[in-house]
N, C-alpha and C positions, 0 to 999 in steps of 0.2 A: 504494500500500500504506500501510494506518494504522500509524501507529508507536504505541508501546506505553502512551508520553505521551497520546496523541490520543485512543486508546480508554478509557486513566482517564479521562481531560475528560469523553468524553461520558457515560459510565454518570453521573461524577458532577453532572453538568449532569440527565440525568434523575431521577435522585437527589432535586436540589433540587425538580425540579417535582412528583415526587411527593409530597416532602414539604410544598411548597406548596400542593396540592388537598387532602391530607390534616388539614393546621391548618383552612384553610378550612370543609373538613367540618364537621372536629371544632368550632370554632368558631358555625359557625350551628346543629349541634344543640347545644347547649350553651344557646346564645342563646334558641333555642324552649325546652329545659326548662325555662328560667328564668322564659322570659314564663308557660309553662303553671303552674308554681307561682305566681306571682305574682296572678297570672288567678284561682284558684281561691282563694287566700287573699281577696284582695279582693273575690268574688264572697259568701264565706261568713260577711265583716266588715259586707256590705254593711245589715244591718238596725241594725245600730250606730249611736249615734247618737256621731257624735266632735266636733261643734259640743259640746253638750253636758256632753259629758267634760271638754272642752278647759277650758270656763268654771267647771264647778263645781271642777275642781284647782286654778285659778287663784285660784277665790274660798275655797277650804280646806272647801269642803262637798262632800262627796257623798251621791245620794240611795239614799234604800234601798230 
């Protein structure tokens, strides 16, 4: 027979595991939203020329 002790442990033992697959989840969507923004920003920078950018701030000219 479980004593009263035993059966808190375990709920809160599965407890943890749940909330360890749940972070996990939560975690790698997260991860993907992030690259998806990233991705689409960068994809929509991509005709930019930022060599350019870089040299003309540096050199105090920009073109018009």
């Amino acid at each position: 027979m479980l004593g009263f002790s035993h059966v808190i442990h375990l709920i809160l033992m599965s407890y943890k595991r749940i909330k360890i697959i749940y972070v996990s989840v939560f975690v790698t969507r997260e991860t993907a939203a992030l690259k998806a923004v990233f991705d689409f920003l960068m994809f929509n920078a991509t005709p930019c020329n930022f060599t350019g950018l870089i040299v003309n701030a540096a050199a105090g000219t920009m073109p018009r």
